[in-house]
mmCIF file of the C-alpha atoms, coordinates in Angstrom:
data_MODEL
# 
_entry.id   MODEL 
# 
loop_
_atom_site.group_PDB 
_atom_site.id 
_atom_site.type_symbol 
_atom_site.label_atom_id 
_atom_site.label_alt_id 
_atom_site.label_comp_id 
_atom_site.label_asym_id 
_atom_site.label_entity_id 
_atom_site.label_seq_id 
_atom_site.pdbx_PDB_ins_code 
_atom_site.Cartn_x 
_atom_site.Cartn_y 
_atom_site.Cartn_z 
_atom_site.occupancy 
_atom_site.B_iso_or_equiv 
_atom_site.pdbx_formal_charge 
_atom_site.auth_seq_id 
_atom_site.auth_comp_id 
_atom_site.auth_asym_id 
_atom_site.auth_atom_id 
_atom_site.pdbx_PDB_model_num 
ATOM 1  C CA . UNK A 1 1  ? -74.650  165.205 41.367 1.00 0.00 ? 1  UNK A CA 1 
ATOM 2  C CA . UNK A 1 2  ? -77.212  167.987 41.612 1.00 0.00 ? 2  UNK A CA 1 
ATOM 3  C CA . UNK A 1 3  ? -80.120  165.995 40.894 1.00 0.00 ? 3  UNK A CA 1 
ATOM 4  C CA . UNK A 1 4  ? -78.974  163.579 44.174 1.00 0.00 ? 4  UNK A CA 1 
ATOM 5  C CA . UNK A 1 5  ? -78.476  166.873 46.125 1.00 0.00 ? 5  UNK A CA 1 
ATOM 6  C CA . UNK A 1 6  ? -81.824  168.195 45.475 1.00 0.00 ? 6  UNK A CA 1 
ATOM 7  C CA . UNK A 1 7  ? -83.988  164.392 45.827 1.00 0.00 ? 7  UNK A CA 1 
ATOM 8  C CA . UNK A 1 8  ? -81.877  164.117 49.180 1.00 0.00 ? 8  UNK A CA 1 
ATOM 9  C CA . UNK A 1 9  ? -82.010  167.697 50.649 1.00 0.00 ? 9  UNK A CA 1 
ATOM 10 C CA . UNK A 1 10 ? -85.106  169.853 48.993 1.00 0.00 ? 10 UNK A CA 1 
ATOM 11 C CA . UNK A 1 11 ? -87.925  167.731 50.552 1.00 0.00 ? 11 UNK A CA 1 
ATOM 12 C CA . UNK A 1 12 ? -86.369  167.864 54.050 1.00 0.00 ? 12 UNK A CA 1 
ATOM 13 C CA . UNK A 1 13 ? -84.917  170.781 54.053 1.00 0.00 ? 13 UNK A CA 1 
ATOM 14 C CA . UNK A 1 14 ? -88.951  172.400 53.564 1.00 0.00 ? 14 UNK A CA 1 
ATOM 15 C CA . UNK A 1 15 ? -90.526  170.001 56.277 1.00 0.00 ? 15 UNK A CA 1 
ATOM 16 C CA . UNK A 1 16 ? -87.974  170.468 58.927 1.00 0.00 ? 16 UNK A CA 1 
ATOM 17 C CA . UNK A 1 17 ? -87.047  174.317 58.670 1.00 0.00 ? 17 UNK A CA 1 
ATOM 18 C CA . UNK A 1 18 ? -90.131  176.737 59.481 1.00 0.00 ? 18 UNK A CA 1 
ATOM 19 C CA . UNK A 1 19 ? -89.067  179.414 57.358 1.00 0.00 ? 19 UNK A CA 1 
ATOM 20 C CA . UNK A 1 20 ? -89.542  179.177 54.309 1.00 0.00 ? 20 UNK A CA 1 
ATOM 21 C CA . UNK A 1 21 ? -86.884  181.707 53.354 1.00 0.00 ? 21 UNK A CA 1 
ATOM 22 C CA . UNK A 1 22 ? -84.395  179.661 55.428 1.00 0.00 ? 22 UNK A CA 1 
ATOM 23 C CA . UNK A 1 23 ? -85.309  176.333 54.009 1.00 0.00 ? 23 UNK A CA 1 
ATOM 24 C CA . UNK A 1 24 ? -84.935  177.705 50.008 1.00 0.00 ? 24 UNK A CA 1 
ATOM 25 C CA . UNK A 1 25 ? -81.829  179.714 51.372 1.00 0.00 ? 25 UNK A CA 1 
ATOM 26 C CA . UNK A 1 26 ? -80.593  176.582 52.648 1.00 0.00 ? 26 UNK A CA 1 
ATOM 27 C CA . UNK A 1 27 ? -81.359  174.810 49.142 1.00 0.00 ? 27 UNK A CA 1 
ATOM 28 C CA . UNK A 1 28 ? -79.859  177.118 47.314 1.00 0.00 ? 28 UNK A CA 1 
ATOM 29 C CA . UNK A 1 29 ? -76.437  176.899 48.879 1.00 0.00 ? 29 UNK A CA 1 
ATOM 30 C CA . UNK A 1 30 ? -76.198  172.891 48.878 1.00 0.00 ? 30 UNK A CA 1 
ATOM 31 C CA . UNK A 1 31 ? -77.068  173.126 45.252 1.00 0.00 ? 31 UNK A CA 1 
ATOM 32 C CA . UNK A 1 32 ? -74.996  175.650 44.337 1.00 0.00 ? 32 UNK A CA 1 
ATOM 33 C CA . UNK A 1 33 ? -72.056  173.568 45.653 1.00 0.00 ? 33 UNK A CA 1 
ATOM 34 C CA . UNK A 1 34 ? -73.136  170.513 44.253 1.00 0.00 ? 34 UNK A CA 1 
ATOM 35 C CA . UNK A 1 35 ? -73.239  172.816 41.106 1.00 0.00 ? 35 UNK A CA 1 
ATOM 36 C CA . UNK A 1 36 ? -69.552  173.656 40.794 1.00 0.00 ? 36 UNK A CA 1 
ATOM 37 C CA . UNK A 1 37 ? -68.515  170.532 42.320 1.00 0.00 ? 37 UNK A CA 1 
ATOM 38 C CA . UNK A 1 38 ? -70.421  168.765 39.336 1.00 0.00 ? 38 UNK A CA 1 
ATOM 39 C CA . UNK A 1 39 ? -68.569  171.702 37.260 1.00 0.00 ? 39 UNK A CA 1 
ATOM 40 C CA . UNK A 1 40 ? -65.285  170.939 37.710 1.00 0.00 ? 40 UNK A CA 1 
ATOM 41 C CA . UNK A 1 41 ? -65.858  167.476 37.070 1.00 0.00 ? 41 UNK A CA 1 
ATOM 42 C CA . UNK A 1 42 ? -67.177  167.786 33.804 1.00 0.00 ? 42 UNK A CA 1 
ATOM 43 C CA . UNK A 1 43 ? -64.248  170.064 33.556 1.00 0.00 ? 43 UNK A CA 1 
ATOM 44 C CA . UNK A 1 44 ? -61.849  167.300 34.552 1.00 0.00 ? 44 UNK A CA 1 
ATOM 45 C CA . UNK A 1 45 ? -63.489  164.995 32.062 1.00 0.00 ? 45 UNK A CA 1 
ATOM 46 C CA . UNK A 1 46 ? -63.592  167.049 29.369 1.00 0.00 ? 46 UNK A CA 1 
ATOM 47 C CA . UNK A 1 47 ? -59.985  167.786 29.656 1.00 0.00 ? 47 UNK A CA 1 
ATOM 48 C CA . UNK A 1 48 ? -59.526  164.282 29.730 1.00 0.00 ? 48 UNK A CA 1 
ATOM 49 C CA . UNK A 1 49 ? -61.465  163.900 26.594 1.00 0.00 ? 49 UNK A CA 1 
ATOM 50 C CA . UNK A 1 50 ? -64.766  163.118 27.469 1.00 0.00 ? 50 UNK A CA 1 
ATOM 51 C CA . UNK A 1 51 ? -67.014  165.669 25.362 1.00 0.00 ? 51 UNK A CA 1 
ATOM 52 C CA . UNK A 1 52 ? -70.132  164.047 26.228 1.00 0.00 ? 52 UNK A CA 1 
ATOM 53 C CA . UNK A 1 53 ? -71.245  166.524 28.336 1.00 0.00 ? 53 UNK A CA 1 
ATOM 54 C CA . UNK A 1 54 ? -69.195  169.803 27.214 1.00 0.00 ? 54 UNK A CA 1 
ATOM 55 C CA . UNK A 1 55 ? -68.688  169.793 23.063 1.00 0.00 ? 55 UNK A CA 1 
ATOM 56 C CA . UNK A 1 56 ? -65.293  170.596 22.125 1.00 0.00 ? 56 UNK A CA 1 
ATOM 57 C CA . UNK A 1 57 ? -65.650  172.935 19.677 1.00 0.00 ? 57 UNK A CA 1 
ATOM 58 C CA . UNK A 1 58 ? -65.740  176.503 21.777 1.00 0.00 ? 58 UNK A CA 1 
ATOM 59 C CA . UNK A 1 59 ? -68.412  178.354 19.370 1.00 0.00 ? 59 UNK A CA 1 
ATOM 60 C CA . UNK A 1 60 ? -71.161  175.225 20.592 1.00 0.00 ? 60 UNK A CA 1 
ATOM 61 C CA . UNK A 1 61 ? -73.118  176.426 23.365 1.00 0.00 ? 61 UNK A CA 1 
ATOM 62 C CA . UNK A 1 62 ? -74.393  173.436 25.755 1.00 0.00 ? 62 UNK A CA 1 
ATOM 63 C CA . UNK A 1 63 ? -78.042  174.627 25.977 1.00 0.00 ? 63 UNK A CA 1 
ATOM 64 C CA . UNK A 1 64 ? -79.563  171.379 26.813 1.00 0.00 ? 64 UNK A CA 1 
ATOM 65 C CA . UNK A 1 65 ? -76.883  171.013 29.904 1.00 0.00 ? 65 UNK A CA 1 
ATOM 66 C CA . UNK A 1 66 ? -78.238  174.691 31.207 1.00 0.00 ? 66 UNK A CA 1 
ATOM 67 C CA . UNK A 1 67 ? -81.724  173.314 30.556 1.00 0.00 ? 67 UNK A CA 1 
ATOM 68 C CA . UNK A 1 68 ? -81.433  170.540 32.554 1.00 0.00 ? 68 UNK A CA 1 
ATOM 69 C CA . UNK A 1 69 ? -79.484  172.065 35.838 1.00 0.00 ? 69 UNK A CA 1 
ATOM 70 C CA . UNK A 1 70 ? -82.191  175.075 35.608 1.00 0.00 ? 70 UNK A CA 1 
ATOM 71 C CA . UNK A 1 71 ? -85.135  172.520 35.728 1.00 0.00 ? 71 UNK A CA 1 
ATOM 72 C CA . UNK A 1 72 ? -83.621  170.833 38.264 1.00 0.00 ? 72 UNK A CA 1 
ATOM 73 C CA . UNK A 1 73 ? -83.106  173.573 40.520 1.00 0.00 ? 73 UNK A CA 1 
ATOM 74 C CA . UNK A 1 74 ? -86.970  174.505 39.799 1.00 0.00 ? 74 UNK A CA 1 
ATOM 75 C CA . UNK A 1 75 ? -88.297  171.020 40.887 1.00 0.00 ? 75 UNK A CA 1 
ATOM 76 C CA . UNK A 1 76 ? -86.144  171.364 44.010 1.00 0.00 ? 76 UNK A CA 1 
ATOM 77 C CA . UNK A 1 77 ? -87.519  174.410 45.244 1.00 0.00 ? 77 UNK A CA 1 
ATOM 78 C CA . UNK A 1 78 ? -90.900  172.951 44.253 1.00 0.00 ? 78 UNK A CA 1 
ATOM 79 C CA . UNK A 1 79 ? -89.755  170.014 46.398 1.00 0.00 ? 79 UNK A CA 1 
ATOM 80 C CA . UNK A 1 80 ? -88.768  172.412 49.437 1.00 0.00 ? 80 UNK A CA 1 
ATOM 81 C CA . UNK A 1 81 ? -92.422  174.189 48.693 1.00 0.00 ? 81 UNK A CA 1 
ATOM 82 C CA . UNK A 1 82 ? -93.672  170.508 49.037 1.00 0.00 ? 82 UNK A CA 1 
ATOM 83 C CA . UNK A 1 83 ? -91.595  169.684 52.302 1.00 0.00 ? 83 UNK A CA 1 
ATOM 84 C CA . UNK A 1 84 ? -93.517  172.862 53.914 1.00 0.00 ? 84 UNK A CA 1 
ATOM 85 C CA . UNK A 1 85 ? -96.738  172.280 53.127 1.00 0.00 ? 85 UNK A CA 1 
ATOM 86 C CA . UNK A 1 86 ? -96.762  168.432 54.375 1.00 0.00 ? 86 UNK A CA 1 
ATOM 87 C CA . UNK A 1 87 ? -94.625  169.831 57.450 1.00 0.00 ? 87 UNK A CA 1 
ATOM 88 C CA . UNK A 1 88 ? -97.144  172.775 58.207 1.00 0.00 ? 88 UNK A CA 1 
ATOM 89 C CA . UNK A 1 89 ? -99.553  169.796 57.963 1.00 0.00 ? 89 UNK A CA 1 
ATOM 90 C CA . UNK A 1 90 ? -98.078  167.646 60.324 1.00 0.00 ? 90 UNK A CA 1 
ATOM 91 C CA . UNK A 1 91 ? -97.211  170.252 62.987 1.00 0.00 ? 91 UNK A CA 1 
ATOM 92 C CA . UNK A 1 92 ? -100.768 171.643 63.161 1.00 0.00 ? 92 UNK A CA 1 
ATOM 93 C CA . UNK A 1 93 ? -102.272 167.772 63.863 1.00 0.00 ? 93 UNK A CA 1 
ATOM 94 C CA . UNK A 1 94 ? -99.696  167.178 66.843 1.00 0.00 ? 94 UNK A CA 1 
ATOM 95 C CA . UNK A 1 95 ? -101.592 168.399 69.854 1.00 0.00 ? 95 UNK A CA 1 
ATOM 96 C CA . UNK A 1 96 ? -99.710  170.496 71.824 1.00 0.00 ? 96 UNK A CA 1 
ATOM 97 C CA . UNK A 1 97 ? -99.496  169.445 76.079 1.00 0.00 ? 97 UNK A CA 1 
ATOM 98 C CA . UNK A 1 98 ? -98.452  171.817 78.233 1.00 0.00 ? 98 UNK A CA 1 
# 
């Protein structure tokens, strides 16, 4: 769920918002949703029995699950950072007529 958030949002988000803190700002929130949306899924699941994602023993740690949602949100800013530079691009070839 997070990783569709940020391919779908983080790229458009930076080449369609000028500021930069608005476009991260902006990022931040739809992932953080998609976060504990994705949270209480795995919750639901694991209740269920599924411990494929959340061990069931409560001493285990899921390190690699942290891992992964951490380097995702990193790549998305990157792609917001990416989104403003090819933006900033564009907008600065488009001549402006008055």
């Amino acid at each position: 769920m997070i990783a569709i958030v940020t391919v779908l949002l983080a790229f458009p988000l930076g080449f369609f918002l000028r500021s930069h803190l608005a476009a991260n700002t902006a990022f931040a929130i739809a992932y953080l949703w998609a976060f504990t949306f994705q949270g209480v899924y795995l919750t639901r699941m694991w209740v269920g029995g599924d411990n494929s994602a959340i061990p069931k023993d409560p001493d285990t740690i899921p390190v690699a699950y942290g891992l992964v949602c951490a380097a995702i949100f990193v790549v998305g800013f990157g792609l917001v950072a990416l989104g403003r530079r090819v933006g900033a691009r564009r907008r600065s070839r488009i001549p402006v007529t008055v």
